[in-house]
Every structure is written in C-alpha cells, then in structure tokens.
C-alpha positions as CSV (number, residue, x, y, z in Angstrom):
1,X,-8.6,-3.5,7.0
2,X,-10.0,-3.7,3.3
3,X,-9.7,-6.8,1.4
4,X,-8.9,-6.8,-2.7
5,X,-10.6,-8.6,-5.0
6,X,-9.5,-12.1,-6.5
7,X,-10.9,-13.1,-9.8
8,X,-11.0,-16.9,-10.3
9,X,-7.9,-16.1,-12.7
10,X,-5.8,-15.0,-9.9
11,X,-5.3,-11.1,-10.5
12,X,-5.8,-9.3,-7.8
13,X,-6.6,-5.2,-7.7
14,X,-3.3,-4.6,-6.4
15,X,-1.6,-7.5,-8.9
16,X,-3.0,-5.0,-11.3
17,X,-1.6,-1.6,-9.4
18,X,1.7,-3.9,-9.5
19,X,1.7,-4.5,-13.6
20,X,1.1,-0.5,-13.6
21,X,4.1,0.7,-11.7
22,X,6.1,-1.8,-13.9
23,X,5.1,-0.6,-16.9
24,X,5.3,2.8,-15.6
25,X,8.6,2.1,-14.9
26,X,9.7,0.7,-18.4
27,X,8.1,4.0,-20.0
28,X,10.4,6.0,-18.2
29,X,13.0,3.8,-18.7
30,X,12.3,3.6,-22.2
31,X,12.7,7.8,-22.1
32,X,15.9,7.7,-20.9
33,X,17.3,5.4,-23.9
34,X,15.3,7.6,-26.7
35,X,18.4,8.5,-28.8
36,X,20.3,5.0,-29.1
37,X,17.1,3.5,-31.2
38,X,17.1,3.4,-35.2
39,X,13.7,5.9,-35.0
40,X,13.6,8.2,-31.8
41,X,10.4,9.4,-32.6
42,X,8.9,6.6,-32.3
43,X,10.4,5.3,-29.2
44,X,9.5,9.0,-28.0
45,X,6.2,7.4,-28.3
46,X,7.1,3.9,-26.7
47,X,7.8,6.6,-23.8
48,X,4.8,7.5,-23.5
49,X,2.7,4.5,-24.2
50,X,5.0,3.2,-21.3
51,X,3.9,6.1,-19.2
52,X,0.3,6.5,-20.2
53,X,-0.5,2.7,-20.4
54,X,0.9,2.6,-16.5
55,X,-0.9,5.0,-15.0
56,X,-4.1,3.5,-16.8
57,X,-3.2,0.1,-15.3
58,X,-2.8,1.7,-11.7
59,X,-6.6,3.5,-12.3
60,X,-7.9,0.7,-13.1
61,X,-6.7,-1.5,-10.4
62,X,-7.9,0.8,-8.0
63,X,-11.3,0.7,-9.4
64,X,-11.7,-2.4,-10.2
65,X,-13.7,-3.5,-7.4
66,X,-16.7,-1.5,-9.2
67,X,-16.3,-3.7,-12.2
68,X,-19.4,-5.6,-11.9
69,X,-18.2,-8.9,-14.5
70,X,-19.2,-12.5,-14.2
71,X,-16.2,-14.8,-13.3
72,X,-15.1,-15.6,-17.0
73,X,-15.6,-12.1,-18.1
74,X,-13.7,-10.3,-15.8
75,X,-10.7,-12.9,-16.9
76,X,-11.2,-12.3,-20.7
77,X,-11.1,-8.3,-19.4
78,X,-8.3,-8.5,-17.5
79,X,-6.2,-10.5,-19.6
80,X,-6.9,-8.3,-22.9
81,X,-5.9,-5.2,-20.7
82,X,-3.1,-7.1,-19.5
83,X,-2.3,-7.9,-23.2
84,X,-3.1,-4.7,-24.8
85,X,-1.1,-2.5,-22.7
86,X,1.8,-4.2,-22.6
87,X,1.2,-4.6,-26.4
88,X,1.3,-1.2,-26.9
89,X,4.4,-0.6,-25.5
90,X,6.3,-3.4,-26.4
91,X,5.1,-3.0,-30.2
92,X,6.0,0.7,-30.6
93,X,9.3,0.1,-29.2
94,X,9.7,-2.8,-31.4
95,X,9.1,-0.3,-34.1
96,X,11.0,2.4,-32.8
97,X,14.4,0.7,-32.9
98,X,13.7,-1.9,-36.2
99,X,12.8,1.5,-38.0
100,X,9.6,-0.1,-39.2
101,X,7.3,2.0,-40.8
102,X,4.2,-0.2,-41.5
103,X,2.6,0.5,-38.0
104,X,2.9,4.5,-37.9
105,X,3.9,6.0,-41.2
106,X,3.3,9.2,-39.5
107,X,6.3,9.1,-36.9
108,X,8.4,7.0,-39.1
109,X,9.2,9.1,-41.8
110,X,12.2,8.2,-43.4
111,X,12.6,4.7,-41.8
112,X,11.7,1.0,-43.0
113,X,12.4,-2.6,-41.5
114,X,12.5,-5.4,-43.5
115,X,9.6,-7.3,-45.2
116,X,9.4,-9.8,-42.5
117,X,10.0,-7.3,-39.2
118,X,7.4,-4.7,-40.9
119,X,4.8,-7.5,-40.8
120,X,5.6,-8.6,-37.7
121,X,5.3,-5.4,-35.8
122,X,2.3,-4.2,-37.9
123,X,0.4,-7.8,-36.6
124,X,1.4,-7.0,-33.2
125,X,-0.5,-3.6,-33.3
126,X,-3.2,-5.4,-34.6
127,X,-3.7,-7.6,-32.0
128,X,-2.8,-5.6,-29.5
129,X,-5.0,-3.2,-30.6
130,X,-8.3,-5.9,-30.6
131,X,-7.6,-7.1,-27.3
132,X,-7.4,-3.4,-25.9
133,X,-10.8,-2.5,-27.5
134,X,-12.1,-6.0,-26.2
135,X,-10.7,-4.9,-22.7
136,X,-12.4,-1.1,-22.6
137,X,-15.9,-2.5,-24.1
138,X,-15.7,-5.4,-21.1
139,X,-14.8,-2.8,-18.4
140,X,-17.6,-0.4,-19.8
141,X,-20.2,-3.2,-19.6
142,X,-18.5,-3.7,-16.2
143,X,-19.2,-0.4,-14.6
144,X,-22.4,-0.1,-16.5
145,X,-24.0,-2.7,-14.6
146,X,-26.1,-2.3,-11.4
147,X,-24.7,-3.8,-8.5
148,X,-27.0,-7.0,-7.2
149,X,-28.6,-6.8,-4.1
C-alpha cells in the first residue's frame, strides 16, 4: 500500500488531488451559469480558469512526492498554489459578473464596475497572480533538486 506525503502544514498529496476535483467542479459549474453574469465573456474565462486550474491542482498532487522542498518551503509552495489558483478563479468570476474591466480590458469590452469593485478585483489579480508565480518558481526549485541519499 503506498503512503502520501504530509507536509508539517497538513496538506497531503491527495488533500491536494481533493482541492483539484473541487475546483474542477466549480469551473464546470461556473460553465453552466455563463449567460446569467453582467460579462459572459469573462465568466467564459472563469470556466476555464475553473477547469484548467483543477486539473493543474490534480497534476500536481500526484507529483508532489518529487517535490524535493525543506519543511517551510513546501508550505509557502503549497499555500501560494493553494491561493493562486483559487484566486484565479474566484477573481475572474468576480469580474465576470461586477462587469469590471480593470483586470482584462480585453474580454471586457463594453463593461465597467464601480471605482471601488474595479480596484478590488484588479488587487485580487495582483495578488493572486504573485502568489501563483511564487508557487511555480518554489515547485521548479522543487523538482530541480537532487534527491538526498
């Protein structure tokens, strides 16, 4: 029988297979619910991001015991992922059905939130977006490593 890992923060591999299917799960649910937000093509997106973000999540877990991290690493790595994924698709939905524009001109043509929701969701994305590229420069170290002897 083969054991999963346990970081000293608690996540297990399959912990982080779990968080994928879930967020899997939202993407699609997300797809289904497209038309009734104020910019579909940007919850088109959230779709996606729900999707894509998921199956990442699930890779990742099943990998992770080739992660070669010290204790409080692998935490800062998992968390960010954790973070940054979730981010992703709970900012572009945010976006998608407050109409903001800030975050994606490109898909949100024709839309704007207020001053104060355009702000918020465009400082989401940018944390979201640090903690991602904190997560993939960790995991890259990670598997970049030798393994010790």
């Amino acid at each position: 029988m083969a054991t999963q890992g346990r970081d000293r923060d608690g996540i297990t591999d399959r912990a982080l297979i779990r968080h994928g299917i879930f967020l899997f799960l939202i993407g699609l649910l997300t797809g289904t619910q497209e038309r009734r937000f104020t910019n579909m093509r940007m919850a088109l997106s959230a779709h996606l991001e729900g999707v894509m973000n998921g199956t990442f999540l699930i890779a990742l877990g099943a990998g992770w015991g080739r992660i070669r991290l010290p204790g409080r690493w692998a935490m800062v790595a998992r968390w960010t992922l954790l973070y940054g994924t979730y981010g992703n698709w709970l900012f572009t939905t945010l976006g998608a059905a407050l109409g903001t524009a800030a975050a994606n001109p490109t898909l949100s043509q024709g839309h704007s939130g207020s001053r104060g929701q355009e702000r918020f969701v465009l400082l989401g994305f940018r944390g979201m977006r640090y903690a991602f590229l904190t997560s993939v420069v960790l995991i890259l170290a990670g598997l970049s490593r030798r393994e010790e002897v």
